[in-house]
Backbone as a ProteinNet text record, in pm:
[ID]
protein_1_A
[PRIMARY]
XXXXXXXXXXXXXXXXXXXXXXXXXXXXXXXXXXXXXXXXXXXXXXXXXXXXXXXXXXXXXXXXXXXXXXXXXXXXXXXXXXXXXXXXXXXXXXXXXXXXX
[TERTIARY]
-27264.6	-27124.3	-27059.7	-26921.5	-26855.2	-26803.7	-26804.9	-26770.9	-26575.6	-26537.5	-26424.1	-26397.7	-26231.7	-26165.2	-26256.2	-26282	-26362.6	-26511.6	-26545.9	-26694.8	-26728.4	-26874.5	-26969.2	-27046.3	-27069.2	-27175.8	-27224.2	-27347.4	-27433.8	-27450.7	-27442.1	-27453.6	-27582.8	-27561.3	-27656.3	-27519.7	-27496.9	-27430.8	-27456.8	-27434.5	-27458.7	-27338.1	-27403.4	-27282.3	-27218.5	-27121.4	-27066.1	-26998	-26908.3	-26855.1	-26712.6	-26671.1	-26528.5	-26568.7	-26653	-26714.7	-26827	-26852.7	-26944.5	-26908.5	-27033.9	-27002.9	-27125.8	-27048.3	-27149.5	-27257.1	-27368.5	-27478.5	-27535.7	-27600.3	-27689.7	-27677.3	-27530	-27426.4	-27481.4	-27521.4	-27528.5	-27430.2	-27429.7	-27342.8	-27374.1	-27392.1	-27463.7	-27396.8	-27241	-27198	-27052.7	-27090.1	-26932.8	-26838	-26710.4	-26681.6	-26579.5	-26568.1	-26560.4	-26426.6	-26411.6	-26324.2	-26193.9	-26183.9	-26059.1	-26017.3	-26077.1	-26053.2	-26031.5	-26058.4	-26029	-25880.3	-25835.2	-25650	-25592.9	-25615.6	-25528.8	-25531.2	-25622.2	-25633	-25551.4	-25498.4	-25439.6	-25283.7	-25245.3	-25140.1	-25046.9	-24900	-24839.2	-24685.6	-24725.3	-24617.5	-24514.9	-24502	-24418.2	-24258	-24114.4	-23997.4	-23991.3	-23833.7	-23814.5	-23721.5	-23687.9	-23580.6	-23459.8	-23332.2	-23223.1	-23199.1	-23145.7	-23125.2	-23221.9	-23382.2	-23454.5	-23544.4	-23552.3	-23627.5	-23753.6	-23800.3	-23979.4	-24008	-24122.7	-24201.4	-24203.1	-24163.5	-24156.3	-24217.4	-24304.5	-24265.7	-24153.3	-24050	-23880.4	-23942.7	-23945.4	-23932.8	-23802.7	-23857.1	-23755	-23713.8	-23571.9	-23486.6	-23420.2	-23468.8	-23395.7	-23274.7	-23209.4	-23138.4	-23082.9	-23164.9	-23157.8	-23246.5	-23381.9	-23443.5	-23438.7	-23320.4	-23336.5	-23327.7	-23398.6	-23416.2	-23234.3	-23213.9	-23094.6	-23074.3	-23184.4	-23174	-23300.9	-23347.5	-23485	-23457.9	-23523.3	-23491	-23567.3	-23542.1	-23666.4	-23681.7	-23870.5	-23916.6	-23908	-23893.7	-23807.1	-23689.3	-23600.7	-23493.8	-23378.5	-23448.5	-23354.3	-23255.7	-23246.7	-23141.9	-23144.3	-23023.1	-23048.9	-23110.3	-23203.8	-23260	-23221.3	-23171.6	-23128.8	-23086.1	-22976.6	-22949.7	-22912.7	-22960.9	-22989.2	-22885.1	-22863.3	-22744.1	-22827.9	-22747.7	-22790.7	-22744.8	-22815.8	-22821.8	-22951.2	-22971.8	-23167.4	-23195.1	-23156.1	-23190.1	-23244.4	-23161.3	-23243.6	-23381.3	-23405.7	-23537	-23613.3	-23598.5	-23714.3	-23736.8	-23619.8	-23641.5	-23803.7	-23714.7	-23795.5	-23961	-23955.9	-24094.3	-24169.8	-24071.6	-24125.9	-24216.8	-24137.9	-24136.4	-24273.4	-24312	-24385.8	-24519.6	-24511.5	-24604.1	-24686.2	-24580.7	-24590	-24666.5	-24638.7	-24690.2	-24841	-24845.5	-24991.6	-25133.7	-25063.1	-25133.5	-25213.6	-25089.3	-25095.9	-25228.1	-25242	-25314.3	-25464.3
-15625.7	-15590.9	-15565.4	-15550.4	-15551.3	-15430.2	-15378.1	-15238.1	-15212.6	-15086.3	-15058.8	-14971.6	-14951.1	-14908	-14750.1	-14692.2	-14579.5	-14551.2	-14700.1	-14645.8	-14635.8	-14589.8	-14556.5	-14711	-14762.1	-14855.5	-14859.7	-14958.3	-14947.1	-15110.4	-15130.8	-15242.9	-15270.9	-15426.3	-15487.8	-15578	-15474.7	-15620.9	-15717.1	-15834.6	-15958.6	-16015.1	-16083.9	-16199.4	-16308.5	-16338.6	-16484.5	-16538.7	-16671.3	-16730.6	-16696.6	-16586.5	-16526.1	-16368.7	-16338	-16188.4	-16140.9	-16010.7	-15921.3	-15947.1	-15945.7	-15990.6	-15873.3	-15839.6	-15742.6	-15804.7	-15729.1	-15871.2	-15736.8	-15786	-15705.2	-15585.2	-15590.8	-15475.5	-15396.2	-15276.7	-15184.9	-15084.6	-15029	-14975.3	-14820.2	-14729.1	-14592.4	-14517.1	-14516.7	-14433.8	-14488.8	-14433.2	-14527.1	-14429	-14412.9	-14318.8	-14335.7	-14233.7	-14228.4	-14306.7	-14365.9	-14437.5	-14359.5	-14199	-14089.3	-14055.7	-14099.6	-14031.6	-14157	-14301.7	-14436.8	-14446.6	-14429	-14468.2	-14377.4	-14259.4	-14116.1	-14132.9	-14235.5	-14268	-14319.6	-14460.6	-14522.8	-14555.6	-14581	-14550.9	-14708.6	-14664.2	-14848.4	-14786.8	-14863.3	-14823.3	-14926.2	-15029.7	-15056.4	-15022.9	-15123.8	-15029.2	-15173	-15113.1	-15172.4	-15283	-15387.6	-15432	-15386.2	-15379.2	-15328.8	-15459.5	-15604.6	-15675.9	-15719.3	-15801.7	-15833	-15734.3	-15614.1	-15490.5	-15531.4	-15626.3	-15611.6	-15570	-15551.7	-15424.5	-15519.4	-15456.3	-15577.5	-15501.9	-15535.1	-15503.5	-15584.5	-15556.6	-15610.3	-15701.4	-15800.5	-15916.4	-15897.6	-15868	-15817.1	-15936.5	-15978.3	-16061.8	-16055.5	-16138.3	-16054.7	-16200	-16161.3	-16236	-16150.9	-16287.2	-16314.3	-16208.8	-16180.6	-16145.5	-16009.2	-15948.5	-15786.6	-15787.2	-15678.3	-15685.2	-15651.7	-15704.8	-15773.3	-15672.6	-15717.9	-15657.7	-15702.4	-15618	-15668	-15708.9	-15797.9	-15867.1	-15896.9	-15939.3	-15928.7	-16076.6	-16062	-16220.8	-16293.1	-16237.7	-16305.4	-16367.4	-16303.9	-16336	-16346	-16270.9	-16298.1	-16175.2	-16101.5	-15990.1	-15902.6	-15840.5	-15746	-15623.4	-15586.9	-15465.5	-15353	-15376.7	-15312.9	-15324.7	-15310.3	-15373.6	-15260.1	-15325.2	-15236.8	-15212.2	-15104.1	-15131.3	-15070.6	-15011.3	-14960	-14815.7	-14739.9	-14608.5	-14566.6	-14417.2	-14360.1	-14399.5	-14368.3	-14431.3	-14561.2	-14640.5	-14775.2	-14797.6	-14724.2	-14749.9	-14688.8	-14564.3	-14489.1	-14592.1	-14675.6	-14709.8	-14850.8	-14947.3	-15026.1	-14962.5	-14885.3	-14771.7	-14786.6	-14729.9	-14697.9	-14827	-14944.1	-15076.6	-15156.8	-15160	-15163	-15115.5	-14979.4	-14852.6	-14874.2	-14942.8	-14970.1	-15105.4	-15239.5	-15334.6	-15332.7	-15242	-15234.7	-15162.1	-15061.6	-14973.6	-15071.3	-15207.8	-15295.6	-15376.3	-15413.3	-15524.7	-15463.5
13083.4	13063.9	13200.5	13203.3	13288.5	13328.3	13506.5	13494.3	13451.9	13411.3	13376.2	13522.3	13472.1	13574	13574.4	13669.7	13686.7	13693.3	13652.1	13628.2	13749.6	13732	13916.1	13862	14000.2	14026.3	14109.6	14136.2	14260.3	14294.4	14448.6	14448.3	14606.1	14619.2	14742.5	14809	14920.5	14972.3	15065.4	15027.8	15104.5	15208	15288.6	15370.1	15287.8	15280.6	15182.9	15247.2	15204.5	15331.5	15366.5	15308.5	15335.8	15370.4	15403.9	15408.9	15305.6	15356.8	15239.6	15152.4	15032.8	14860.2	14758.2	14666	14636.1	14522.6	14575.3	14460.5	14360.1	14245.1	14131.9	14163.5	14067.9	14065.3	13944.7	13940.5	13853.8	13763.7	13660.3	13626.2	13568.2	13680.9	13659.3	13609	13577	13459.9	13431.7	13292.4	13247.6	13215.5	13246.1	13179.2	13086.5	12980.2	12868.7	12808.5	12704.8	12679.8	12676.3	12636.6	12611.7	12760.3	12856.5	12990.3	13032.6	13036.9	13093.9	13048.7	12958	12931.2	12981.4	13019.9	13090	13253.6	13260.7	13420	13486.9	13372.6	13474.6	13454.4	13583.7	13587.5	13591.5	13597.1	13575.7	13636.8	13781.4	13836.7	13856.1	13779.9	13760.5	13695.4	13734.6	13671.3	13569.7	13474.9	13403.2	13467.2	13462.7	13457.7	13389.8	13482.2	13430	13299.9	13380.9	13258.7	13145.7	13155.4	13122.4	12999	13054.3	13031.1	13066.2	13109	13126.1	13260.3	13189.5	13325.2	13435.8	13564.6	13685.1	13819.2	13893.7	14053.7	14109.6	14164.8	14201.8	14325.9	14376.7	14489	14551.3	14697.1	14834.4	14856.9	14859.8	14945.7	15059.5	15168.2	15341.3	15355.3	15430	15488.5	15648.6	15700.6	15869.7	15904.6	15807.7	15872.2	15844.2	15754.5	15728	15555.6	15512	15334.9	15296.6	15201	15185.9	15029	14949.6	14757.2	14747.7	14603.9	14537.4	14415.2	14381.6	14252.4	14139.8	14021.7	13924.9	13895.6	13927	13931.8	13805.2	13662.6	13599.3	13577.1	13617.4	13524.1	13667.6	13769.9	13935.8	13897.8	13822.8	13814.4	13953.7	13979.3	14090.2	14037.9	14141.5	14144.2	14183.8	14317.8	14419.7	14557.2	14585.8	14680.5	14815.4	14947.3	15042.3	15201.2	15281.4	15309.2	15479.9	15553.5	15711.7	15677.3	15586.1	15579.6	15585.9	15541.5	15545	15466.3	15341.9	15195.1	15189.3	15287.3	15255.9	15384.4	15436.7	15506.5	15468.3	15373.3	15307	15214.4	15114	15015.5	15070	15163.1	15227.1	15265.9	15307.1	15324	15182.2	15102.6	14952.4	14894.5	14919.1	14850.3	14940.3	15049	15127.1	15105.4	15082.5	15037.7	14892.1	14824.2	14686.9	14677.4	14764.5	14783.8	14842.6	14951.4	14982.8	14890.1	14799.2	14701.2	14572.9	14524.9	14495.3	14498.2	14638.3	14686.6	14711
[MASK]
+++++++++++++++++++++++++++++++++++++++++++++++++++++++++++++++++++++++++++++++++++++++++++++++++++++

């Protein structure tokens, strides 16, 4: 079986041809199915027009973030200006993208 979000495992890691790869992966505790759905989290927003759950796609123009938009439907998200607000926001969106990945 396959590990879930939380479980402990144990692994061997090897070299592969894009980096370390983890080999005869173990699965030393699972945890419990009532504590696996309270875990996790969905940080995604809604779409204003669409309503589905979206991470918003940054649009720059000439090079500076411009609005974020929803990869459905292209609605505006939010749009960004040369105040604080919008470099925390940019921070935020950034912050949010790397947590992501």
């Amino acid at each position: 079986s396959l590990p879930d979000i939380g479980d402990k495992v144990e692994f061997e890691s090897k070299p592969g041809a894009k980096g370390p790869r983890a080999n005869n992966i173990r699965i030393t505790a699972k945890l419990p199915k009532s504590v696996r759905n309270h875990n996790q989290t969905d940080d995604r927003i809604n779409c204003p027009s669409c309503k589905k759950k979206i991470v918003p796609r940054m649009i720059t123009y000439k090079g500076e973030p411009d609005k974020s938009v929803c990869p459905y439907c292209a609605a505006t998200v939010s749009t960004f200006g040369n105040s604080f607000s919008f470099y925390i926001t940019v921070i935020a969106v950034i912050a949010f993208i790397v947590m992501i990945w």
